[in-house]
C-alpha positions in Angstrom: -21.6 -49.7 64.4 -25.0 -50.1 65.3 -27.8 -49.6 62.3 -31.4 -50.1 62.5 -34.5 -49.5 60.3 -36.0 -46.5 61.6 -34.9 -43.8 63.7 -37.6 -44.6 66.9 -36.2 -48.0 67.4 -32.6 -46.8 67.1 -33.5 -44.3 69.7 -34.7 -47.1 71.8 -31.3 -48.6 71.6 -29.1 -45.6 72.1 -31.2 -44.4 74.9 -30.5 -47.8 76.5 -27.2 -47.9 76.0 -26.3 -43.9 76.8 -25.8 -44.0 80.6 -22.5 -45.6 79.7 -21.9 -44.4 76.6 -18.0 -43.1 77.1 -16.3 -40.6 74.6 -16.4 -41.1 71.3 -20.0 -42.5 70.7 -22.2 -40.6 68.4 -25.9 -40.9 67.9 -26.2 -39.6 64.4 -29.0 -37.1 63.4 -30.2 -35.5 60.5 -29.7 -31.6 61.7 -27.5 -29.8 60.4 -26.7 -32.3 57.8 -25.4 -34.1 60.4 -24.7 -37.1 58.2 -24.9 -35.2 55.0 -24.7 -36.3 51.6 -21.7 -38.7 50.0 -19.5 -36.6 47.6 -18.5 -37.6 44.9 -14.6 -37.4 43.8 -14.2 -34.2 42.8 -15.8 -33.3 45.8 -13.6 -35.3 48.2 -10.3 -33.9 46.4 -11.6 -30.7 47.4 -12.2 -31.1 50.3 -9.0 -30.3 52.2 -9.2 -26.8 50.3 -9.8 -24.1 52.9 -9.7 -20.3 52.5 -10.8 -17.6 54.8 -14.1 -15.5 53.9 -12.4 -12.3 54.5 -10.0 -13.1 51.5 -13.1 -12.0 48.7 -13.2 -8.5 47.7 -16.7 -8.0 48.0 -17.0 -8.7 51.7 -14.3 -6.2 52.5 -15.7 -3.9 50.2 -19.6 -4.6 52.1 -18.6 -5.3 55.3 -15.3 -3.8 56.5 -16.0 -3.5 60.1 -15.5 -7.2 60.4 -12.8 -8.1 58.2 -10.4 -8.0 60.7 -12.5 -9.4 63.8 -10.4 -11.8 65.2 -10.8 -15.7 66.1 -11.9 -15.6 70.0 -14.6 -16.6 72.0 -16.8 -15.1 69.7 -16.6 -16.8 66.8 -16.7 -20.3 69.2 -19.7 -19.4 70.8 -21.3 -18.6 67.5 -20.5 -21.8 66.1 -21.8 -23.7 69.8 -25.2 -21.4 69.8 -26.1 -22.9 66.5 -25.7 -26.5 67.6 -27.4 -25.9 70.3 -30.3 -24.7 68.9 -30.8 -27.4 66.5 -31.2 -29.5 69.5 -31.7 -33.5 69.4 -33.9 -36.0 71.1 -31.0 -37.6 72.3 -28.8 -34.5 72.6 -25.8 -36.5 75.2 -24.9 -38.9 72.1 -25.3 -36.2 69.2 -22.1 -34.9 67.7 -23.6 -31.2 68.3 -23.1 -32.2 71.9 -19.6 -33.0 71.4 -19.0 -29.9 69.8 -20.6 -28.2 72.4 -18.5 -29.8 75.0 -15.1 -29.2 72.8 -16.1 -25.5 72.9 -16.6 -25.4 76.5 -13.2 -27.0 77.2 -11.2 -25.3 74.9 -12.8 -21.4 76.7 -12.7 -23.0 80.1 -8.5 -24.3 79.5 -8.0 -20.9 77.5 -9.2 -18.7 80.7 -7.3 -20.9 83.3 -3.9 -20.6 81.3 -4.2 -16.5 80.9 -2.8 -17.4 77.5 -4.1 -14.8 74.4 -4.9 -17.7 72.3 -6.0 -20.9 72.0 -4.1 -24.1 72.2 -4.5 -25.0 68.7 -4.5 -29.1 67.8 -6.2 -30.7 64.7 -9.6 -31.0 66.7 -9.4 -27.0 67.4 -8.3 -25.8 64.0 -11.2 -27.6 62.1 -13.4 -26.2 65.2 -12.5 -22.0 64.3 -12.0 -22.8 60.7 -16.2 -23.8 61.0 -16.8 -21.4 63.5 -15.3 -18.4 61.4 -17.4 -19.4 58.1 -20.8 -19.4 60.0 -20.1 -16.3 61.9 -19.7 -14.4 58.5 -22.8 -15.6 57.7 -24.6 -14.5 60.6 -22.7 -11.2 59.7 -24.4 -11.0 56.8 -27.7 -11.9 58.1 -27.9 -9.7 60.8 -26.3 -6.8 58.9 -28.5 -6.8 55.5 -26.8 -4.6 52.6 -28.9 -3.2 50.0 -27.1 -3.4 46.7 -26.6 -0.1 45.0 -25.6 -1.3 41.7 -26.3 -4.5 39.7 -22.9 -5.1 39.8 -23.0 -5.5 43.5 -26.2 -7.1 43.8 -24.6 -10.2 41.3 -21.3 -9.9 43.6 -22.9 -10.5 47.0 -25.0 -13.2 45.2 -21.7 -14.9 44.7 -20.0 -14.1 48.3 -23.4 -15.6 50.0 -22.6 -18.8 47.8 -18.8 -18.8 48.4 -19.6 -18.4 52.2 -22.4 -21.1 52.3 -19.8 -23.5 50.2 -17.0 -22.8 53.1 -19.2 -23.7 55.6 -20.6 -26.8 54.3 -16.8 -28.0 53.3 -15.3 -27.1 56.7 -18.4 -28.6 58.8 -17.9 -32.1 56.7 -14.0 -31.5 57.3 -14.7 -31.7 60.9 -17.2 -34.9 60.9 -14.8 -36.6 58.6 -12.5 -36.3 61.4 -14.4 -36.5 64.5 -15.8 -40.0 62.7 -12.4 -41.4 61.7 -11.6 -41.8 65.5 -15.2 -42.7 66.6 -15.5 -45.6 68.4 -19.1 -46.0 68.0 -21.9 -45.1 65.9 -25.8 -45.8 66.1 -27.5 -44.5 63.0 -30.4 -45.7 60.4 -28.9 -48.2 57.7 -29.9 -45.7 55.2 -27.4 -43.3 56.4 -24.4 -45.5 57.3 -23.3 -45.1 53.7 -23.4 -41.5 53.8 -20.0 -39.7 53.3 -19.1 -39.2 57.3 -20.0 -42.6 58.3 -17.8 -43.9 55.5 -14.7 -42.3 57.4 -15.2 -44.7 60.6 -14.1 -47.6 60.5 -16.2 -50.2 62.5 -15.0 -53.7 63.4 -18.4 -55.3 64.2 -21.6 -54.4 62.6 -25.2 -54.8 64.5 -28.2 -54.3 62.3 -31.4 -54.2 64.8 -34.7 -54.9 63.3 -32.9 -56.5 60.4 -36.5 -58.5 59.5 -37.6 -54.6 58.6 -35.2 -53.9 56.1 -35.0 -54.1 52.4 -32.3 -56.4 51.7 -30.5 -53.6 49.9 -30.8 -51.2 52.6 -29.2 -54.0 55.0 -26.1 -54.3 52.3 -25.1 -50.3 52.7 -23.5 -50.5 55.9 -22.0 -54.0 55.1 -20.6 -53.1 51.7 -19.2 -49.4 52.8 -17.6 -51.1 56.0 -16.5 -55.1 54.5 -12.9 -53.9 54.4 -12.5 -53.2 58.5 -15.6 -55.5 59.3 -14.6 -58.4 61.6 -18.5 -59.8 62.5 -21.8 -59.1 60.9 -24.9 -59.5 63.4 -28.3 -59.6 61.9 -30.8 -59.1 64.7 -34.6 -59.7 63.6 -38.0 -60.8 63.9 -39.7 -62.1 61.1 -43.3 -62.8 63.2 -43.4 -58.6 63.3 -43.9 -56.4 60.2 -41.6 -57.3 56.8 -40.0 -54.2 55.0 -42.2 -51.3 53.8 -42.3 -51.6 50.4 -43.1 -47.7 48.6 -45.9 -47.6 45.2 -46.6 -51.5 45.7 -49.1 -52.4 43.2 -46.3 -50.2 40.8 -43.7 -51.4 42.0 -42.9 -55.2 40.2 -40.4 -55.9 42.6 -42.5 -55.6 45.1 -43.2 -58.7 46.5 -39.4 -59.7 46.5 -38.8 -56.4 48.1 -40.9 -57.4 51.1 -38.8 -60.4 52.4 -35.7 -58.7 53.9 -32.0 -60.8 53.9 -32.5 -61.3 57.7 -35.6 -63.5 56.8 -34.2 -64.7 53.2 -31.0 -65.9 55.3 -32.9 -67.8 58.0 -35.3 -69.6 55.4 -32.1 -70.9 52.8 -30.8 -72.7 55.8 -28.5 -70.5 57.3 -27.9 -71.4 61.6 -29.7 -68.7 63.4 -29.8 -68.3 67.5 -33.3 -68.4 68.9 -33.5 -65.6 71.9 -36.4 -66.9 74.0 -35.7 -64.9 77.1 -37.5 -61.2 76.5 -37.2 -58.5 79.1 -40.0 -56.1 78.4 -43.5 -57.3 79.0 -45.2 -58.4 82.0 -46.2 -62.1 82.5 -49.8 -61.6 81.5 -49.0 -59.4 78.2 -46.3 -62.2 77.2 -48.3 -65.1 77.8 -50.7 -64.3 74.8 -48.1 -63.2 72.7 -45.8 -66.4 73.3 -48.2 -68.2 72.8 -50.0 -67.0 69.5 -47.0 -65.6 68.1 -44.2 -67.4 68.7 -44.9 -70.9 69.5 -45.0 -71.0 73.4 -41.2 -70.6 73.3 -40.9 -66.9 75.0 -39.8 -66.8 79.0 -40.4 -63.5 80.6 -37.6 -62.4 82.6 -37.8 -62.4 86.4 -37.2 -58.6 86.5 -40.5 -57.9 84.9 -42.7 -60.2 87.3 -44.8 -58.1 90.2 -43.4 -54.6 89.2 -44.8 -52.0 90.8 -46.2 -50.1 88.1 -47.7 -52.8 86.9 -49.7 -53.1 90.2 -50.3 -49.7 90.4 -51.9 -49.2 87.1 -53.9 -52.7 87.9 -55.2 -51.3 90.8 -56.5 -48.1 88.9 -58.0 -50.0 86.7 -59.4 -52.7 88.8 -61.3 -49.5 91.1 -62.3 -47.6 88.1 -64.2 -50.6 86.4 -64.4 -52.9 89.4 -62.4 -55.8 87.8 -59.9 -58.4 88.4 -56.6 -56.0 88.7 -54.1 -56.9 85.9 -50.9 -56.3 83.4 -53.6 -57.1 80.0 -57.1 -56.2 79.5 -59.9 -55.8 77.0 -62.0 -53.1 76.7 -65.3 -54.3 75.0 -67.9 -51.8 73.5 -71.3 -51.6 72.1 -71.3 -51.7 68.0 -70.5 -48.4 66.9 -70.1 -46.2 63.9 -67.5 -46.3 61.7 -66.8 -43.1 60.0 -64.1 -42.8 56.7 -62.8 -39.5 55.1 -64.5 -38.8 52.2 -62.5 -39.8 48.8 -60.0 -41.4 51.4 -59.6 -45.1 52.9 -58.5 -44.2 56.3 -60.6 -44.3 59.0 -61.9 -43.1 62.3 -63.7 -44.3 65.4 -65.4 -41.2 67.2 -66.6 -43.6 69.9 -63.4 -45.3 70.3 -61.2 -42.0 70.1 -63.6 -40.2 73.0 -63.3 -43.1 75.0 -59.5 -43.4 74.8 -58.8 -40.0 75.3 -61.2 -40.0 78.9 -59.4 -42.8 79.8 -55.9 -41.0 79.6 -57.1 -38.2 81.4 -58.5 -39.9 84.4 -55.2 -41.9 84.4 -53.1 -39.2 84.5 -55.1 -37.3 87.1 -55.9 -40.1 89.6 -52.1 -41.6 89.0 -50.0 -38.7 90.4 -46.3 -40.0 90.2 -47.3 -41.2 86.1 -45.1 -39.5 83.5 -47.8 -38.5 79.9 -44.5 -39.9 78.1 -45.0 -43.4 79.6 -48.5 -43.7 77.7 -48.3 -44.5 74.3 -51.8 -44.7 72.3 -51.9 -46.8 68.8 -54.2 -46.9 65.9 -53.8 -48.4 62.8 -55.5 -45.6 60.8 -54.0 -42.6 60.5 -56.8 -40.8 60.7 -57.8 -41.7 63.5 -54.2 -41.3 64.8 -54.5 -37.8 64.2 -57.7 -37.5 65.8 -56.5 -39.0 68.8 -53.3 -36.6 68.8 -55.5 -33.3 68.2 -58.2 -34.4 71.2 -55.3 -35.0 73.7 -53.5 -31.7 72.4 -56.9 -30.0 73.1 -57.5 -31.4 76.6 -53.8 -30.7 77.8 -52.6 -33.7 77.5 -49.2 -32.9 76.1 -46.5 -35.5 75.9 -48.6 -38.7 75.2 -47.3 -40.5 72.7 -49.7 -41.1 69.4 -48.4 -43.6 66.7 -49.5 -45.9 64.2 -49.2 -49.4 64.3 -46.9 -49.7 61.6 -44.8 -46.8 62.6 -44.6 -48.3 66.7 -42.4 -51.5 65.4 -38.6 -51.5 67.9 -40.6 -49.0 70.2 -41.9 -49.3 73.8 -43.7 -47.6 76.6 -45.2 -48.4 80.4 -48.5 -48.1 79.2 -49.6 -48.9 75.4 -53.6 -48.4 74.5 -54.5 -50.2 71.0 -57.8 -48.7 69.4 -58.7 -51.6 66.9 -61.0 -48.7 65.3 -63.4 -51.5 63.3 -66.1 -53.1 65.9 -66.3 -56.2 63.3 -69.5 -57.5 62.0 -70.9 -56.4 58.4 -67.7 -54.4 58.3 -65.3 -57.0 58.5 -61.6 -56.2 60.2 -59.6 -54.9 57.4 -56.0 -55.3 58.2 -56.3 -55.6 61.9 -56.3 -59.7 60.6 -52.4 -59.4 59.4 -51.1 -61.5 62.5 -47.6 -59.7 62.1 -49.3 -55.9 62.5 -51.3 -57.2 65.0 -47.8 -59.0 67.3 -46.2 -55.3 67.0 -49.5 -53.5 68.3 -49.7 -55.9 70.8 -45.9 -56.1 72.3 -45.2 -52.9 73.0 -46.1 -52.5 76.5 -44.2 -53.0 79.5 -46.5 -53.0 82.5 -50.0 -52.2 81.1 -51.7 -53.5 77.6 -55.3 -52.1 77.3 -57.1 -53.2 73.7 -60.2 -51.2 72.7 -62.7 -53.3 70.8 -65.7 -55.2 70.5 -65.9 -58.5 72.2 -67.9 -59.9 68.9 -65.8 -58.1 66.4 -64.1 -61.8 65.5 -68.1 -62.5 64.7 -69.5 -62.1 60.8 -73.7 -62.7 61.6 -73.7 -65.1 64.8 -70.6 -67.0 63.8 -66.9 -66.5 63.7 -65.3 -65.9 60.3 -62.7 -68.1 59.9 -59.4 -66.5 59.0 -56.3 -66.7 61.1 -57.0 -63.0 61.6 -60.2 -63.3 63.2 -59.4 -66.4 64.9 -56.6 -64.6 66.9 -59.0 -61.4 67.8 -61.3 -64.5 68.9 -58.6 -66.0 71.3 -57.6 -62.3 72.5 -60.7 -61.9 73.5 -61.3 -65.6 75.1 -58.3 -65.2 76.9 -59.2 -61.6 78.5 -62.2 -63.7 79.5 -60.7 -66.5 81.0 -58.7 -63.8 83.3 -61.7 -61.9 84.4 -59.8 -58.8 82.8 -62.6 -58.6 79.9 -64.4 -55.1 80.8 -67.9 -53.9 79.2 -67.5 -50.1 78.7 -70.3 -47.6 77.7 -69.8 -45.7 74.1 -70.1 -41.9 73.8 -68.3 -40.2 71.1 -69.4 -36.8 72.7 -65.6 -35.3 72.9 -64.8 -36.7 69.4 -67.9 -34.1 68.4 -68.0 -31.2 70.8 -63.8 -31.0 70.6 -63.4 -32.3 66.9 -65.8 -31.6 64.6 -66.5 -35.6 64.2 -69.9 -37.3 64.0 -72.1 -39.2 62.0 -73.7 -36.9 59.5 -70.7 -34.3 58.9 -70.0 -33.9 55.8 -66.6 -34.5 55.3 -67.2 -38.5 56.4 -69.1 -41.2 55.4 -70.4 -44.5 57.0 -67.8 -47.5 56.7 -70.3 -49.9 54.4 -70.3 -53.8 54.4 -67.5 -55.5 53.6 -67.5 -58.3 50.7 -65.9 -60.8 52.0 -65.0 -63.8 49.8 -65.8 -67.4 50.9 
């Protein structure tokens, strides 16, 4: 069993991992109650109960042209239409694609044998026993009755509920069984100790960004599973974001809550293996994140050295804005205007969120062979994420990514574009100085890291505020010069205005004042 914080870097995972994914590996998904909720006793004694809709009186009275409609193709194809309208991001690993597939087979072997009905094992049975409660329920749906007594209005109240309770037993009849031989199974931590997941029976548990879970999130798969469990791997990184802790000036616990039982473990002296080699960014991304983050101790993988779409996106770059052509650059404009929400503390960088957005689009046109999904764009304000989502939307650019900082953590893309949205100065930096947000926003890209900023934003007056926080902006910014990948780039928040509705002056937003910063 694989688990992992959040569904976007378990996707990561299982997308890695699917080209040889064999039978019996399920991504699990919330659709369909897909990993539904955990019954409790009463419920799992009753589960084995199964009756057939057309045995209540009052859908034989209602609906007598289908009490006798046989189990055939069309009750399976009913059942596989639904699945496969729910749809999945990773559909190939889902258990609706299984289902899908079973359906397929079963018609397919059916048809080739001439035979009048199907050959019927445990799979198949649990299969039309689902398949025959949901299409009396589309029966219903399409076929509305209008009551004609109150009698009959309270009785086809009841049938709907019978019908909707035989469905949801029969579809967790057939995940309790499909899990129970599963061989693996990728889902959130959360989930792993819902009541299908509880029927499999892993013997080795991997917990992937372990350093961003609670510590009693990271004990549901272990305690559901301890009885088949052979080895526990806790796989981490405690220099990236802790656990999000919900209502934390509320919450008392909150401060305990933030250190997770990957990082409590490493810190009471418990062995840990050090993985130094990493396989995602190119050299010049890596070196300033080794060596800020982690010590100096990271080596980049061969693989990722002089790949071509790394070179191709330097060389855009490097014609567009006649620099050095690179992997890692900064993107330095003139002090602009903050703007925040009013009665809210999120903000928005018009300047920054026009600029961006251009950028994209000239990329995307002059770079013909470049996939929108390869380009991810990260804020740390969520309004200004949504800003930058509704301008792309507007101009066409469908299929760029738009995240927060927080939410990017166990992702990656080719491209990543960070808007720090505060320019620095009077206004100080906020949160950008937490050196753990600030690894995640700055790891995430492959072949191309562009920062938008302000080259004096580390700068309070004429001089640096000292804070580890600033000092680090300081040496991104020192080392983008050193590499002659430092760019000056004109402001114009024109787009923001003309597309958005967002400029100094409207309304709804007010300037970002001074900061009071304590010596």
């Amino acid at each position: 069993m694989v688990v992992c914080a959040f569904n976007q870097g378990l996707n990561v995972i299982a997308q890695r991992f699917a080209p040889s994914a064999k039978a019996g590996v399920y991504r699990l998904f919330t659709e369909f109650v897909e990993t539904g909720g955990a019954p409790d006793d009463d419920d799992e004694a009753d589960i084995s109960h199964t009756s057939d809709p057309r045995q209540f009186d009052a859908f034989r009275e209602m609906f007598p042209a289908f009490s006798d409609t046989c189990l055939s193709d069309q009750l399976l194809q009913t059942i596989a239409s639904s699945f496969r309208s729910a749809g999945s991001g990773l559909g190939h690993l889902s258990l609706h694609k299984h289902i899908i597939d079973r359906v397929r087979k079963i018609t397919v072997r059916d048809q080739q044998d001439g035979a009048s009905s199907f050959s019927i094992d445990e799979e198949t049975k649990l299969l039309l026993d689902l398949a025959q409660w949901q299409f009396y329920l589309r029966q219903i749906e399409s076929n509305p009755v209008q009551p004609a007594s109150k009698q009959q209005e309270m009785a086809l109240s009841a049938l709907l509920w019978e019908l909707q309770a035989g469905f949801d037993k029969s579809w967790k009849r057939l995940q309790l069984f499909i899990f129970s031989r599963a061989k693996l199974i990728f889902c959130t931590a959360s989930k792993a100790g819902r009541a299908s997941p509880r029927k499999f029976n892993p013997s080795f548990l991997l917990v992937e960004e372990a350093s961003q879970i609670t510590e009693l999130v990271t004990l549901i798969p272990m305690g559901f599973h301890l009885a088949s469990l052979r080895k526990i791997i806790l796989s981490g990184d405690i220099a990236q974001l802790p656990p999000t802790v919900v209502s934390e000036f509320e919450n008392e616990y909150a401060s305990s809550e933030k250190v997770s039982l990957f990082e409590r473990l490493i810190k009471s002296g418990l062995p840990e293996i050090c993985l130094t080699a990493q396989y995602r960014m190119s050299p010049g991304i890596c070196d300033f994140v080794s060596n800020q983050f982690y010590d100096k101790i990271l080596q980049t993988d061969p693989s990722c050295k002089d790949r071509r779409q790394t070179l191709i996106l330097g060389k855009f770059i490097a014609n567009r804005y006649k620099c050095k052509a690179a992997d890692s650059y900064f993107f330095s404009m003139p002090p602009s205007t903050v703007l925040r929400r009013i009665r809210t503390y999120s903000l928005v960088n018009p300047d920054y969120v026009s600029f961006i957005v251009a950028f994209v689009d000239s990329m995307t046109v002059s770079i013909g062979k470049l996939s929108k999904k390869e380009i991810l764009v990260l804020s740390y304000y969520d309004e200004e994420r949504q800003a930058l989502a509704e301008l792309l939307r507007k101009l066409g650019l469908h299929g760029v990514r738009v995240a927060s900082v927080d939410s990017a953590q166990g992702s990656e893309s080719s491209i990543a574009i960070l808007s720090t949205t505060r320019p620095g100065g009077e206004t100080g930096l906020g949160f950008l100085t937490d050196l753990r947000r600030a690894c995640v926003a700055l790891s995430r890209a492959r072949h191309c890291l562009v920062v938008v900023g302000n080259e004096r934003m580390a700068y309070k007056g004429s001089k640096v505020y000292i804070s580890s926080g600033n000092n680090m902006w300081q040496a991104l910014i020192k080392y983008h010069q050193q590499n002659q990948t430092l760019v000056q780039v004109p402001k114009n928040s024109e787009l923001a205005r003309e597309k958005l509705g967002i400029y100094d002056g409207h309304p709804d937003y007010e300037r970002l004042r001074r900061e009071v910063v304590s010596p």
